[in-house]
N, C-alpha and C positions, 0 to 999 in steps of 0.2 A: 597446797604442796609445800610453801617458804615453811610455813607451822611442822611439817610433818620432817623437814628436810634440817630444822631447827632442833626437834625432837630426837633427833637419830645421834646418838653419841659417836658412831664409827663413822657417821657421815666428812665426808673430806670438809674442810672450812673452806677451799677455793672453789669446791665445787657448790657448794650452798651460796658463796656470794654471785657465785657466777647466776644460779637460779634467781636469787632476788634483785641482781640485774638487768636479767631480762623480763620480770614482773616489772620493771620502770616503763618501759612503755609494751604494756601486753599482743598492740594491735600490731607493731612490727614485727614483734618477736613471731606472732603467729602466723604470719603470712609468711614469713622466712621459712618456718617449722611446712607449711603445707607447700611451698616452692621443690623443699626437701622431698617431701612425701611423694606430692607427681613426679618429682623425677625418681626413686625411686623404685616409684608404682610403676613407671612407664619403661625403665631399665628390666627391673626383672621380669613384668610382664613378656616384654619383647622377647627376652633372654629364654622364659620358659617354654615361651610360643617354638623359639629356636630348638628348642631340645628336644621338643613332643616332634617338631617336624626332621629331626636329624635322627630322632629313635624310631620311626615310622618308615622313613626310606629305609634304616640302617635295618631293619629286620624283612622290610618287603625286597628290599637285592638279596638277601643271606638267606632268605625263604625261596629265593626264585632262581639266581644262579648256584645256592650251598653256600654253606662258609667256605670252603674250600674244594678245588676245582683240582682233579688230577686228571692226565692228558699229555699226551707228547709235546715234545719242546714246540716252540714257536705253531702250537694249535689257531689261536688264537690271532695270530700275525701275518701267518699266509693261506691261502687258498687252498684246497686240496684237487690235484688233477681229476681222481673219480671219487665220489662216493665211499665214504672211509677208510682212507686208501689212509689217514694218518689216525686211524681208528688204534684200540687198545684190545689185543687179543689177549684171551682168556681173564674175562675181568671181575669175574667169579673167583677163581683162585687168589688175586690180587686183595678182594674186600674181605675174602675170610684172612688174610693176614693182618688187616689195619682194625677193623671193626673190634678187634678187643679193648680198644681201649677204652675207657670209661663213662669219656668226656664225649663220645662221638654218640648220635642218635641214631642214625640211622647214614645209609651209601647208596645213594639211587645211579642207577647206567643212563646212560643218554643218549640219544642217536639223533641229530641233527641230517635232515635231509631237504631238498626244496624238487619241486617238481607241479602238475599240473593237478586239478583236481575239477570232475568236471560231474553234474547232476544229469546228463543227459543230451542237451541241448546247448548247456553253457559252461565254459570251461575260464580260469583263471588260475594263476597262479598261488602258489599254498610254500607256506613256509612253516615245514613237519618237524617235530620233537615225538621222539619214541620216548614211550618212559614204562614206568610199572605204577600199579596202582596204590603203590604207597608214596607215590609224588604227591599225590594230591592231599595226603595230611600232612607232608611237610608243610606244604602253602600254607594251609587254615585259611583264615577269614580274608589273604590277600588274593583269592582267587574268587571269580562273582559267578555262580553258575544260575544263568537265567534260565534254564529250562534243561529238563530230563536228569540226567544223575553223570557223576564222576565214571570214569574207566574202571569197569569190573574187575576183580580177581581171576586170572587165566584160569587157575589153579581150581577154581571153584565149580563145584557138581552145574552150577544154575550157566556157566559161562557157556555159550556156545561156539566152537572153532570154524560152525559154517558161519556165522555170523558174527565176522571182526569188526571193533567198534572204534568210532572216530569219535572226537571231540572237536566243535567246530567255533572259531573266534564268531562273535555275534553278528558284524558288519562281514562276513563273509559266509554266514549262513544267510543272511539277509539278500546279498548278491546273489546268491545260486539259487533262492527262493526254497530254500529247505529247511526243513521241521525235524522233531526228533522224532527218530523212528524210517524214515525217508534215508535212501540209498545215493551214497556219492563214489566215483570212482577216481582213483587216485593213481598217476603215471608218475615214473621218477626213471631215473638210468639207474641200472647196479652196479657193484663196485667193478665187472668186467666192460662195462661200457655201452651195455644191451642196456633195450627198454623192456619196461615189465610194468604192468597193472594188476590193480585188485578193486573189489568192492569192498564199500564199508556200510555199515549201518549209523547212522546219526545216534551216536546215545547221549549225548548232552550238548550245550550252546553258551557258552561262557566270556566274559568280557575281563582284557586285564585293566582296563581302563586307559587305555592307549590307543586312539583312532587306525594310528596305521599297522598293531599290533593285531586289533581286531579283525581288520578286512584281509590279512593272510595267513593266521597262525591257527595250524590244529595241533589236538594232542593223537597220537595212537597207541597201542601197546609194542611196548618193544621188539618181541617176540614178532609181532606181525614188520614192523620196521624192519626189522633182521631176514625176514621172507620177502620183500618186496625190494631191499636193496642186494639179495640173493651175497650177505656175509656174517659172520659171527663175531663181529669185533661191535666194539660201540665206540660213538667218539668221545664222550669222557663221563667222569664218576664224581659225581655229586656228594660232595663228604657233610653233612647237616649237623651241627652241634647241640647240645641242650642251650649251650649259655653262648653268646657271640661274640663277650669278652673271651673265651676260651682259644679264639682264635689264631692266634700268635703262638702259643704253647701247643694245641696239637700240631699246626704245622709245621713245630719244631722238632717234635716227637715222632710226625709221620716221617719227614725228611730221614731223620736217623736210622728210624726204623726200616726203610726202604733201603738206604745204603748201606746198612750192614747186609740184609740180605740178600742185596742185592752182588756183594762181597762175597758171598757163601753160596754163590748157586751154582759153582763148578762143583762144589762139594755134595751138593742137594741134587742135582743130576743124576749120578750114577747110581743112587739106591732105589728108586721105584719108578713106575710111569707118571705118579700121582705129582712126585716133588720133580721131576722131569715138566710135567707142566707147568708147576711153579716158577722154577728156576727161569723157563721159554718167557714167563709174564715179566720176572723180574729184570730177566736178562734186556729188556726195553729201554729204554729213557725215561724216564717219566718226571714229568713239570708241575708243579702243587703251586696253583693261583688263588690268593686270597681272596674274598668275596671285594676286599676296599677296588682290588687293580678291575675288576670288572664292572662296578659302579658309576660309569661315567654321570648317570643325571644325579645322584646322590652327591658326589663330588663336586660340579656344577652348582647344585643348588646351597651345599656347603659354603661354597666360597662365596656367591654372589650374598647369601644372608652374613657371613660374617663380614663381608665390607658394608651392610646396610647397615648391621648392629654397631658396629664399630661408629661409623659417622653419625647413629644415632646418639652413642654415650659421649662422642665427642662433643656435638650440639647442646645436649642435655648438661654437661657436665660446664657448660658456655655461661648457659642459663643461671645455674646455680652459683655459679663463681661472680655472674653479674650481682644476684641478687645479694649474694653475702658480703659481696665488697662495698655496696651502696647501702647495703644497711649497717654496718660496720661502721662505717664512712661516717653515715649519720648521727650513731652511737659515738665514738670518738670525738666529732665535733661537738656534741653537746656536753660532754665529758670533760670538755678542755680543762675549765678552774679544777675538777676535781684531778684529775694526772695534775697540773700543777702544784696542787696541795698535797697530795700523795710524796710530788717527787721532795718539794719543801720540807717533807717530815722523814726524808732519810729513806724513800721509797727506791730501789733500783729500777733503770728500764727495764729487765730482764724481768722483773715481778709483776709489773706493770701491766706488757704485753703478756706474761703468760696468764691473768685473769682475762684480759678479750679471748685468748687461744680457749680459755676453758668455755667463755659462754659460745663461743662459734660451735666448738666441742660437743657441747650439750643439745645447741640448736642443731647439729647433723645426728646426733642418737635420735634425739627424740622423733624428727622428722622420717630415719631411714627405719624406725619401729613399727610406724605410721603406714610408710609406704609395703612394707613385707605385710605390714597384717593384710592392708587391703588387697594383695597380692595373691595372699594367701586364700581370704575371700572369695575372690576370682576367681581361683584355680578348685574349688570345691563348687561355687554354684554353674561354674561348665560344665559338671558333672551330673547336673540333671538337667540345665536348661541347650537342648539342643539347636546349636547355633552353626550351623553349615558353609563353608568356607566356598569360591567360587571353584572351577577348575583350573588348575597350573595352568602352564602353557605347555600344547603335547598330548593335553589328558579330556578324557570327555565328562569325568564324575568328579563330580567336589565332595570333600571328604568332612569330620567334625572338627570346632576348633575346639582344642584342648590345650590347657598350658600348664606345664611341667614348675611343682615348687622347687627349687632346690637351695640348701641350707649354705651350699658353696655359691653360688650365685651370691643372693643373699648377703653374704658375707664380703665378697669384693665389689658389691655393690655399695655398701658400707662403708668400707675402708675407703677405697676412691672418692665416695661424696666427703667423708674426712677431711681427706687430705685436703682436697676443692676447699673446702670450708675454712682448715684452716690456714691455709695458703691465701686467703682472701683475708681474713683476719689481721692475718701479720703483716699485709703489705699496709691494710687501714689503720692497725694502731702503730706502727714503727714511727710514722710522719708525726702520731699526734705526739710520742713523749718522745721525739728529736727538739718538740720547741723548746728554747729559753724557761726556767720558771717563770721571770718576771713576765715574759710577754702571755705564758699560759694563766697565770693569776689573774689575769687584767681581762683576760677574752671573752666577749660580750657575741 
């Protein structure tokens, strides 16, 4: 490499002497360069771990509550006295106004309700979500259906209306001792205050991976929700994006777009029954919650890993500052007669220290090269070698570990080892060319 770095005409001269001074003693310089590398390996590693695990949450809440949540003011904040009593009526007319926009996938209805659910002989409490059968391609792969199939198509020649379908969390199909295909009934009050019952048919058994999620959550079809809670309003509309960066800009877009016509519905009133309906939906309040504000374990788990990552790069960045100041340290002191002879010959301190600044320089390039490739490495042999993580806390399945490369990573990963490095540098040679010449000529 001196030969090749020798040969190079554009090569810098202080970075070429910087190189064949750290060929003077190879065996430091390299342990410094792999002190580099683990940390790093073990900065970005952690860092990409953090991304694959904040891009995992960030699409399993925006898959499960929507990117974005519309819904009467304070839905979410207080209780409702019956049964969608803070429900959104006509909310059919409402999605064909939003749903043109580009950036939106798709607007699921939702009907939250709780009540009893019993097989017979045993009865326990159930915590009901109405939905439509296109809920469940929103999910994809974040929903686990262990047995029987998703909620049919109402709408479909095969669907049968004597026979409404439930979906049943796994630990609560387990408690009621029921199979797919097996009849459960299901009590709740309506939104007048009466109680009301139905049967349902078991059509599938699914787990969100959540223990206490499981032992009380079913799914039904909305339509049957809307029969059993005896109203036509739903509690809120699930607005699902393509891209979950989009977030912030439709929200900006729907907000607008609901307030102007929400401005215009005296006007939209008096020309048909159709816009009479409309204007009745718009004429409502309605509250648009991002997917972040309803994320609480995402958010949770956000903060407590960016305080681990954080005092990890602090520790690591500890390490590296030890080792470049002690090797530095070492380097400068055996250097003495040469800085002496240096400065003898008309050499500046400023020229001085900036040859240690360039080999410390060199020793965090090559070391943080080192660390990214192996990083890089990592993050491609996870990709076939399956390596399974424990369960969080909360959850009953462990998921894959994956670690996300990123070039921004990466890159301030870099920079801060830098700095570290030569921060450690300048404090080690500053002392050596403060000596006296005569005293550094002489120093044995």
């Amino acid at each position: 490499m001196g030969k090749l770095a020798a040969r190079l005409p554009h090569f810098p001269v202080s970075l070429r002497f910087a190189w064949l001074n750290l060929l003077r003693n190879g065996r430091r310089s390299l342990l410094s360069i792999l002190i580099i590398a683990i940390a790093v390996f073990a900065l970005t590693s952690a860092g990409g771990f953090g991304l694959y695990t904040y891009e995992s949450l960030k699409e399993s809440t925006a898959r499960d509550t929507g990117h974005l949540t519309l819904s009467q003011p304070g839905y979410f904040t207080q209780d409702e006295d019956m049964p969608l009593s803070n429900g959104l009526d006509n909310s059919e007319a409402l999605i064909k106004q939003i749903i043109t926009d580009d950036a939106i996938r798709s607007i699921q209805p939702r009907i939250y309700f709780t009540g009893l659910v019993s097989n017979g002989s045993k009865s326990t409490i159930f915590m009901g979500t109405g939905v439509n059968d296109r809920e469940f391609d929103m999910k994809g792969p974040f929903l686990d259906i262990r047995a029987g199939q998703s909620l049919s198509d109402v709408t479909s020649s095969r669907y049968d209306p004597a026979e409404p379908q439930v979906m049943l969390g796994v630990d609560l199909a387990r408690n009621l001792k029921v199979d797919v295909g097996d009849w459960v009934t299901l009590l709740a009050t309506t939104s007048d205050g009466a109680l009301n019952a139905f049967d349902f048919n078991v059509r599938g058994i699914y787990s969100t991976g959540v223990p206490e999620l499981d032992k009380r959550q079913l799914y039904i079809h909305i339509t049957s929700a809307q029969e059993l809670l005896a109203s036509n309003k739903v509690s809120t509309l699930s607005v699902f994006l393509f891209e979950t960066a989009q977030t912030n800009a439709v929200q900006q877009r729907i907000s607008e777009q609901l307030h102007q016509l929400s401005n215009s519905s005296d006007l939209l009133s008096n020309t048909s029954e159709q816009l009479s309906n409309t204007s009745d939906q718009l004429s409502q309040p309605i509250e648009i919650t991002p997917w972040q504000d309803r994320a609480f374990f995402y958010n949770k788990v956000k903060d407590l890993y960016d305080r681990i990552f954080g005092i990890m790069g602090t520790v690591m960045g500890l390490v590296v500052f030890v080792a470049l100041f002690n090797t530095m340290t070492m380097t400068v002191t055996e250097r003495t007669r040469e800085i002496g002879t240096l400065s003898a010959l008309g050499s500046y301190p400023s020229e001085i220290v900036r040859g240690f600044l360039c080999e410390a320089g060199l020793l965090a390039l090559i070391g943080s090269m080192l660390g990214a490739a192996s990083n890089a490495l990592m993050c491609v042999l996870l990709l076939f070698v399956d390596v399974q993580m424990p369960p969080p806390p909360g959850r009953s399945e462990g998921y894959p570990l994956n670690i996300y490369f990123s070039f921004e990573l990466v890159a301030l990963t870099t920079i801060g080892v830098m700095f570290i490095c030569l921060l450690a540098a300048f404090f080690s040679a500053r002392k050596g060319v403060n000596k006296p010449i005569t005293e550094a000529l002489i120093y044995v």
